[in-house]
C-alpha positions in Angstrom: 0.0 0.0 0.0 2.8 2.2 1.1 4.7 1.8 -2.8 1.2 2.8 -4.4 0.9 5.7 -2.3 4.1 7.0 -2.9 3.6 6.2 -6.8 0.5 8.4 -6.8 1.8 11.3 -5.2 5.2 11.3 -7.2 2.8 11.1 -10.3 0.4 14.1 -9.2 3.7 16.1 -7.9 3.4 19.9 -9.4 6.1 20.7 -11.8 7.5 24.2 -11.3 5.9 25.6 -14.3 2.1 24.6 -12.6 3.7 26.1 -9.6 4.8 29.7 -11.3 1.4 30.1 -12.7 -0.9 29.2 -10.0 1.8 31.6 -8.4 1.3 34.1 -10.9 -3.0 33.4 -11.1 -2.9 33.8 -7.2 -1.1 37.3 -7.5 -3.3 38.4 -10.5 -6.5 37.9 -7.9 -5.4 38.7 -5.0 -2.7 41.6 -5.1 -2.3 45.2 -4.9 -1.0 47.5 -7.3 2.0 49.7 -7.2 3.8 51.7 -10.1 7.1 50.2 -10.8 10.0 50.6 -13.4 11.5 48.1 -15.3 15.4 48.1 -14.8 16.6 45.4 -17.7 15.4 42.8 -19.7 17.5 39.6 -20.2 17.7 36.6 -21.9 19.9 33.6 -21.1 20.8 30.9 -22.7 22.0 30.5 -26.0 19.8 27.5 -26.3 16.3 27.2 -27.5 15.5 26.7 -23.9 16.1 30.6 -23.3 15.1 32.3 -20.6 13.7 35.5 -20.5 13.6 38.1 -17.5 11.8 41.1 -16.8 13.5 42.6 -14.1 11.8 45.6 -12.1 11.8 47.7 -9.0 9.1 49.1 -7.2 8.5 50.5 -3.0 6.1 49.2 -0.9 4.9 51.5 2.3 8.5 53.0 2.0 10.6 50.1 1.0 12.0 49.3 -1.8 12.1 45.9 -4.3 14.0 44.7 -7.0 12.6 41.4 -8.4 12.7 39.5 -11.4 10.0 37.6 -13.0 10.3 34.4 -16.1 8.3 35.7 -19.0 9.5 32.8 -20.5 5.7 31.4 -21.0 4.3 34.6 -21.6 6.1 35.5 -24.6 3.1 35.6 -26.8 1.8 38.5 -23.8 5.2 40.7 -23.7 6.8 42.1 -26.5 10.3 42.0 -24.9 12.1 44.2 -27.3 10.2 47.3 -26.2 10.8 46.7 -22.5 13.8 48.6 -21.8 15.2 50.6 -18.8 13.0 53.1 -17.5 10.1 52.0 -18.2 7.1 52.9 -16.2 5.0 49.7 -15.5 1.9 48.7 -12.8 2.8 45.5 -10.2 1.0 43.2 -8.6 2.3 42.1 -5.4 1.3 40.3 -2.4 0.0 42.2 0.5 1.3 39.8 3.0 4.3 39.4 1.6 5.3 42.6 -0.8 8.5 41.1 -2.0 6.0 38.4 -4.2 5.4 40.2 -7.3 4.5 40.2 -10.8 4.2 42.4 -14.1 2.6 40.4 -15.9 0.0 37.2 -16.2 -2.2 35.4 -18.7 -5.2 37.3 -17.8 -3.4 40.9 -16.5 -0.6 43.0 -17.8 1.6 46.0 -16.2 3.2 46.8 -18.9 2.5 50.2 -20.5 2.8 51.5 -23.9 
């Protein structure tokens, strides 16, 4: 009993992607707005498997935040080349924990034109 058990849970485990959008979802619903700016945009790897970060800064009842977030999935939401420094942009963030933050999800963006 103990071997199918453990079978079933290693089959229904989350992958980190299922994790980094329910992360991003629960954001999207749940968080507060702040105006931000995006610092740099980067992509690594020379592979296909590229990353791509969106990396931002924005204060929070008089702190301040630098954070980076993997549009990697959300290419077809960001057009990456005209994200650059200086940009003004909205975040969501966590109001229990400010330093959990995004600028964009499949159903909301921060990004301004």
């Amino acid at each position: 009993m103990a071997g199918a058990m453990a079978a079933w849970t290693r089959s229904h485990r989350k992958s980190p992607e299922q994790w980094e959008l329910e992360r991003r979802m629960r954001i999207s619903e749940i968080g507060r707005i702040t105006d931000g700016t995006v610092i740099d945009v980067s992509e690594q790897g020379a592979t296909s498997g590229e990353m791509q970060l969106l990396i931002y800064q924005y204060d929070v009842a008089g702190v301040s935040y630098e954070a980076s977030q993997d549009v990697t999935a959300l290419r077809h939401r960001v057009d990456l080349h005209s994200c650059r420094a200086g940009l003004m942009t909205s975040i969501k963030y966590d109001p229990s924990n400010p330093g959990n933050s995004i600028v964009i999800a499949e159903n909301w963006t921060g990004l301004r034109n």
